[in-house]
DOTORSE-760619 format. One record per residue (C-alpha): residue in three letters; x, y, z. Coordinates in steps of 0.25 Angstrom, whole numbers, padded with zeros to 4 digits, always signed. Layout:
N
ALAXYZ/...
END
This chain:
341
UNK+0529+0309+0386/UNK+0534+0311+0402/UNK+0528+0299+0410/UNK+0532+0291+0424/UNK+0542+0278+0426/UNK+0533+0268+0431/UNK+0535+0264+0443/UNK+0527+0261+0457/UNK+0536+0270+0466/UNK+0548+0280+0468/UNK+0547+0294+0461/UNK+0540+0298+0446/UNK+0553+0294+0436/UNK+0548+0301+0424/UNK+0550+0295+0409/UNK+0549+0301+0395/UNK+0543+0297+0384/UNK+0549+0302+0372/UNK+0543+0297+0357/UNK+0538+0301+0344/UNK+0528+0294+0335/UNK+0524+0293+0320/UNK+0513+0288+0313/UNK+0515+0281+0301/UNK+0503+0282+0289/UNK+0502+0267+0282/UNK+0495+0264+0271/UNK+0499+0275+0261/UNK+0494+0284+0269/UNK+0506+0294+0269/UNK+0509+0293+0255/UNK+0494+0298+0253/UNK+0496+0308+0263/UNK+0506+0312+0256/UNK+0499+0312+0241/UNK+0488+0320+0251/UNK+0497+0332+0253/UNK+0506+0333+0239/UNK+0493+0333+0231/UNK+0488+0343+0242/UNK+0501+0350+0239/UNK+0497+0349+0225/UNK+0483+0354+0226/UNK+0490+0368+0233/UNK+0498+0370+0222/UNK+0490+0369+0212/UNK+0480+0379+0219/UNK+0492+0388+0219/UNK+0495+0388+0205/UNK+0482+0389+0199/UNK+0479+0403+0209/UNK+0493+0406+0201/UNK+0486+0402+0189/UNK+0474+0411+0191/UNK+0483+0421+0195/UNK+0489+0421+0182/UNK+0477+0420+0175/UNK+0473+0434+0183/UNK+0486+0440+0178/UNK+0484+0438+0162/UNK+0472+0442+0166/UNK+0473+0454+0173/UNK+0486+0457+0161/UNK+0476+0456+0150/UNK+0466+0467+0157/UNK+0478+0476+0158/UNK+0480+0474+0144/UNK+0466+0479+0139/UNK+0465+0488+0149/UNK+0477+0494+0143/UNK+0475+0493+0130/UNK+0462+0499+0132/UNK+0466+0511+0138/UNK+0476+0512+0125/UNK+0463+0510+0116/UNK+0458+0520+0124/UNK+0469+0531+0123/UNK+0467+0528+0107/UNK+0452+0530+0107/UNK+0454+0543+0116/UNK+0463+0548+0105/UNK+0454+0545+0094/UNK+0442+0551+0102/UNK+0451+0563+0104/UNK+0454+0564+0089/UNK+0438+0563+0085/UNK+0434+0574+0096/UNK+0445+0584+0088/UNK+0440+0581+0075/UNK+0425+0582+0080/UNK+0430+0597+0085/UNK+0436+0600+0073/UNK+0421+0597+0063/UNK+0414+0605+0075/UNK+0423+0616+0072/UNK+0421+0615+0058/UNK+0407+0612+0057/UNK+0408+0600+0053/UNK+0403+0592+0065/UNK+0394+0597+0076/UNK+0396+0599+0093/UNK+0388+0585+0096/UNK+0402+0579+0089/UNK+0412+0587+0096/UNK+0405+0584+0111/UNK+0404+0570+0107/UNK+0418+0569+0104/UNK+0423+0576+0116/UNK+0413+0566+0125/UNK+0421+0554+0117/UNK+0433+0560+0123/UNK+0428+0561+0137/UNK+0423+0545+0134/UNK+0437+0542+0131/UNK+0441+0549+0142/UNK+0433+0539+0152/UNK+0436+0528+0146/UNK+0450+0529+0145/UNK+0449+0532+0162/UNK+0440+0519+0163/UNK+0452+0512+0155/UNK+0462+0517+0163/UNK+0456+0511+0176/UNK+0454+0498+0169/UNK+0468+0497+0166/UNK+0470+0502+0180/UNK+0463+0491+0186/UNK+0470+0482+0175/UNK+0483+0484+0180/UNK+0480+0486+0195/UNK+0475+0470+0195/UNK+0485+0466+0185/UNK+0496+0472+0196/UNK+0489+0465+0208/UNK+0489+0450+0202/UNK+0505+0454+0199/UNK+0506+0455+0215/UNK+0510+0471+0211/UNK+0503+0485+0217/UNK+0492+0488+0210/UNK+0497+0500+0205/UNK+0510+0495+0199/UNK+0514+0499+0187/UNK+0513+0491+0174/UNK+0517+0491+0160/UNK+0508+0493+0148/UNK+0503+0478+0144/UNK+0509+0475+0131/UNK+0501+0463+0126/UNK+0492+0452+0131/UNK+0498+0438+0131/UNK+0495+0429+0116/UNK+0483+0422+0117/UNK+0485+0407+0111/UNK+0487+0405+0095/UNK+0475+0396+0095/UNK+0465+0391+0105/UNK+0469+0379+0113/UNK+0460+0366+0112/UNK+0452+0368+0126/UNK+0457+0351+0127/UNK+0471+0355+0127/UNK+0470+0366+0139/UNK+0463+0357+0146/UNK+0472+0346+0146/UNK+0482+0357+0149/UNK+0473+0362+0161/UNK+0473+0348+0168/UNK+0488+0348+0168/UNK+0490+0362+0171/UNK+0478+0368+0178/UNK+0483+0369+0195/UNK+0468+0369+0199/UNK+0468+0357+0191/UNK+0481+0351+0198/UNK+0478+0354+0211/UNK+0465+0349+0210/UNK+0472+0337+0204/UNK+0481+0336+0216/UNK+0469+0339+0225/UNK+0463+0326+0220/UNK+0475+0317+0223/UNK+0474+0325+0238/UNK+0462+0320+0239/UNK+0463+0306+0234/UNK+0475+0304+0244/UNK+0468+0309+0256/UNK+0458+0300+0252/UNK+0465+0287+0252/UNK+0471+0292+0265/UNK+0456+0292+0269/UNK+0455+0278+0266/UNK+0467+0276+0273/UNK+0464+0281+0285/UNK+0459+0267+0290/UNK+0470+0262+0291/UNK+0480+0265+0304/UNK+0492+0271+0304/UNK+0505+0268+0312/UNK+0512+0276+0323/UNK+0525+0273+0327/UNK+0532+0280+0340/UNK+0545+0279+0348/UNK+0551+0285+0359/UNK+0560+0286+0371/UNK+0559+0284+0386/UNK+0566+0292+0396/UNK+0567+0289+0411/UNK+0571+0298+0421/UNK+0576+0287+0430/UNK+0575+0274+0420/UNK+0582+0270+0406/UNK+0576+0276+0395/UNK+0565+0267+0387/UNK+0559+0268+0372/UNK+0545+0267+0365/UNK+0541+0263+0354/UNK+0525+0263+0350/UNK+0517+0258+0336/UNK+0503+0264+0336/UNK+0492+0262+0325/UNK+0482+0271+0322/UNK+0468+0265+0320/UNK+0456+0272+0313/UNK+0444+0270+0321/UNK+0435+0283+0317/UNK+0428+0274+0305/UNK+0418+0286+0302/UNK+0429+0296+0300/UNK+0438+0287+0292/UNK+0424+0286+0283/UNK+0424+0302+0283/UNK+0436+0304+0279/UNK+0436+0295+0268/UNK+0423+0301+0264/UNK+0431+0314+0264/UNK+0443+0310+0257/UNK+0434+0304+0246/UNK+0424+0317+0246/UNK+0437+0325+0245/UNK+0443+0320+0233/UNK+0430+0318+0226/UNK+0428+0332+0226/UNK+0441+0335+0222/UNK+0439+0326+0211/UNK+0424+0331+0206/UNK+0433+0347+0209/UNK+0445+0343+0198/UNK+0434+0338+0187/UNK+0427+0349+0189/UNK+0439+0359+0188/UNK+0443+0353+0177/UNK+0429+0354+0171/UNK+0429+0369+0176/UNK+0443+0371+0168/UNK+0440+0365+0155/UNK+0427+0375+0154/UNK+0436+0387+0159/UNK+0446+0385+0148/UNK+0434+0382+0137/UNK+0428+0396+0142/UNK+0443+0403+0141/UNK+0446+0396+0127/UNK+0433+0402+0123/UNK+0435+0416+0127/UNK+0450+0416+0121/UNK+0444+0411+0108/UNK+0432+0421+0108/UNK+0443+0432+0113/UNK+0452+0428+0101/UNK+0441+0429+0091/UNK+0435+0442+0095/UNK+0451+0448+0096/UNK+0452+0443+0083/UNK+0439+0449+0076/UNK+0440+0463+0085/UNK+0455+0463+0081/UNK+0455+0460+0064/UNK+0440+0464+0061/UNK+0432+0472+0072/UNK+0442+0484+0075/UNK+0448+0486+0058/UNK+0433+0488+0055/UNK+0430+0496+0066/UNK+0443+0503+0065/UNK+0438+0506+0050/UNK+0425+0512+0053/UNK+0431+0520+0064/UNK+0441+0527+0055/UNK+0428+0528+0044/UNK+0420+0534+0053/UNK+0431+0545+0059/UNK+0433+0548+0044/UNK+0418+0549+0040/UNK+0418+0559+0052/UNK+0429+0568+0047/UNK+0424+0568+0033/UNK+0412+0573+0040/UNK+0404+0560+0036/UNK+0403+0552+0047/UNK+0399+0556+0062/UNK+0407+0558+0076/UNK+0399+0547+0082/UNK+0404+0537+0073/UNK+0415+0540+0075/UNK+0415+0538+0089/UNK+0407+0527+0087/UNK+0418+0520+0076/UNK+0428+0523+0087/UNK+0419+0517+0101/UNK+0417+0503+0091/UNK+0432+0502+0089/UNK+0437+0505+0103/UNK+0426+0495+0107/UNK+0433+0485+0099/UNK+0447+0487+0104/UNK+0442+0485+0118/UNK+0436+0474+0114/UNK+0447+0467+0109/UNK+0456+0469+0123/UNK+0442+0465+0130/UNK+0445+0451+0120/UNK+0459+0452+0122/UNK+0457+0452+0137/UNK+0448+0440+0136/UNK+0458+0433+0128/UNK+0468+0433+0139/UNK+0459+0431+0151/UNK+0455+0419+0142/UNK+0468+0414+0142/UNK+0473+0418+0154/UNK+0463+0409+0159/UNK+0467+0397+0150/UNK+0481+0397+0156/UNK+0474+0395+0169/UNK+0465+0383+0165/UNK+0478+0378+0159/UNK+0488+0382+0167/UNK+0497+0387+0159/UNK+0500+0397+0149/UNK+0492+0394+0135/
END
């Protein structure tokens, strides 16, 4: 600050001010400004870990449609072939009187079926790899291998109990809502705090252009006058951390029903896998391999034949349809949990 000598005559002798100032929070209040921020800090990093958690979650995801898509086209390839191998046959009992033309032009149609169906199958797995590719952070049109398995489901199902104590320690929408909480709890003592003043302290030097040099020193309090904004705020502060409050029961409320609906749908998932797997396919399979016999022996018909091999390939696409569900339903376990199952 530049300012004048005092003095009642003569010429203007100028004088320097030359000082600094720091105000001092009593009564805890730094330390909670300080709990204020780290549980902020907190808060921040929890959100970041569970946006890497869903991301992860949109991986396996994204992994196990890849792997059905892929498999499916493989199913495909094998009922092409099949059809391919049924279409000959029906030829060959046309041309020896043994079937009629409905037969062979039905057969031929199956063929132009499999042909549509495995160009739908190859736009899924398209599509499959295309979004596998971008949640990698890689062109959409990189190259990838062939999926060789999907990742083991769980020996048995956990206890939903268990995963949800496991979801409170390991859960980040659950940790930062924690830390959120204690951000809130702090500014809210600081809110009741704010009453009381706080200390300034300052020094400085004096420079004279004609006159010894002189020094400052000041010690300032700051008094809260503005009663209804103090009541505001801590109104505030207190409507602040009894929404975070009534938002972390809730979420935990919301959590514990999310993994009951995914434990449900990984166990329905295993049990369909296992009867489509043991009992569904063998008998299907045997009643296809009846019927195509029957049909050669001239006993049977061409549309059961078709119809044995619709209801088997059905089933096989149902079991990567439960596959699929399978991992999405632990895929999204891991989240709730945060970690690996």
């Amino acid at each position: 600050m530049s300012d004048e000598v005092d003095r009642t005559s003569g010429p203007r002798i100028n004088k320097t001010y030359l000082s600094f100032e720091q105000e001092f929070p009593l009564w805890g209040k730094l330390e909670l400004q300080k709990s204020a921020a780290l549980a902020a800090l907190d808060a921040a990093r929890g959100r970041e870990q569970a946006a890497a958690a869903e991301l992860d979650e949109k991986i396996k995801t994204a992994f196990a449609r890849y792997y059905a898509a892929s498999q499916a086209l493989l199913i495909q390839r094998e009922v092409t072939d099949i059809t391919r191998s049924i279409a000959r046959l029906a030829k060959v009992r046309y041309g020896q009187n043994l079937g009629n033309e409905t037969d062979a032009i039905t057969a031929e149609a199956e063929i132009a079926r499999a042909g549509i169906e495995t160009a739908r199958l190859e736009g899924e797995r398209r599509t499959a790899a295309a979004r596998l590719n971008v949640l990698l952070a890689r062109p959409a049109t990189a190259p990838l291998a062939d999926p060789k398995k999907l990742r083991p489901l769980p020996a048995a199902e956990p206890p939903l109990a268990s995963l949800i104590d496991r979801a409170r320690l390991g859960n980040p929408r659950l940790f930062a809502g924690a830390a959120e909480i204690r951000s809130a709890a702090s500014q809210h003592e600081l809110a009741e705090k704010a009453w009381f003043p706080n200390v300034t302290l300052g020094a400085g030097a004096i420079q004279r252009d004609n006159g010894p040099p002189g020094y400052t020193a000041t010690l300032a309090f700051k008094v809260p006058l503005q009663w209804e904004a103090k009541q505001a705020g801590e109104r505030e502060a207190s409507a602040r951390l009894g929404a975070a409050q009534q938002r972390q029961a809730q979420l935990e409320l919301d959590i514990g029903g999310d993994l009951e609906q995914a434990l449900a749908a990984l166990a329905t998932a295993r049990r369909f896998r296992e009867l489509t797997r043991k009992q569904l396919i063998p008998k299907l399979a045997a009643a296809q391999k009846a019927a195509l016999t029957a049909y050669r022996q001239n006993q049977g018909t061409l549309t059961a034949v078709l119809e044995a091999e619709h209801r088997i390939h059905q089933a096989r696409l149902e079991l990567l349809r439960a596959d699929n569900d399978a991992q999405g339903a632990l895929a999204a376990t891991e989240r709730l949990i945060g970690a690996d199952l």
